[in-house]
N, C-alpha and C positions, 0 to 999 in steps of 0.2 A: 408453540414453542419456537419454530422456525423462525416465523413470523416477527417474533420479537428478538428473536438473535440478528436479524437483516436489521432491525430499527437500531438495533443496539451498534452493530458494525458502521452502519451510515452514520449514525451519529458522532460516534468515534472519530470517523472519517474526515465530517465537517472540522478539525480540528488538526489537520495536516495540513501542512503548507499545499499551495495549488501543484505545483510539481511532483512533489510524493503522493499527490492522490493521483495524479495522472498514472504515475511510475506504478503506483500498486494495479491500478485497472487495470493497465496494459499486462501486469506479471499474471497476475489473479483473474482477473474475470477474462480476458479476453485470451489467457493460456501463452502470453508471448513469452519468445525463450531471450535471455539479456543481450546474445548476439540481432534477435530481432528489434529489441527494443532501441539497443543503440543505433541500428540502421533505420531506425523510424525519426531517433532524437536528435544524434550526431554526438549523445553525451557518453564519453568513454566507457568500455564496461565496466571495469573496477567501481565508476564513480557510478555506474548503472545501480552493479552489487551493492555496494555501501548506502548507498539512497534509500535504494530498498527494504534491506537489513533494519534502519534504521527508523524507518516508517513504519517497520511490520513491531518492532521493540514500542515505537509510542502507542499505536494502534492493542499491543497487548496490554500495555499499563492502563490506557483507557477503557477495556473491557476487563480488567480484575473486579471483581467486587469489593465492592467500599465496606471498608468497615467502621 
């Protein structure tokens, strides 16, 4: 079940812009905080938060079950 929740999220993934999937690794997998992010990016926090937000909202529509 794991297994296939990881295929399901990658796949998901393939389908964000190359930026928002950067911006999610960094938040998510690799636990960075948005003052980290942005001192990695140079990209405002606000525009950090919102990026994010906004990757994690398409990332959830793309993992709802189709009916």
């Amino acid at each position: 079940e794991r297994r296939e929740a990881a295929r399901r999220l990658h796949k998901a993934m393939e389908h964000l812009e190359q930026r928002e999937r950067e911006l999610i690794d960094m938040r998510i997998f690799q636990d960075l905080s948005p003052d980290e992010i942005t001192q990695r990016t140079g990209i405002p926090k606000d525009s950090v938060l919102s990026m994010i937000s906004m990757a994690k909202r398409k990332l959830i529509n793309r993992l709802k079950p189709q009916r």
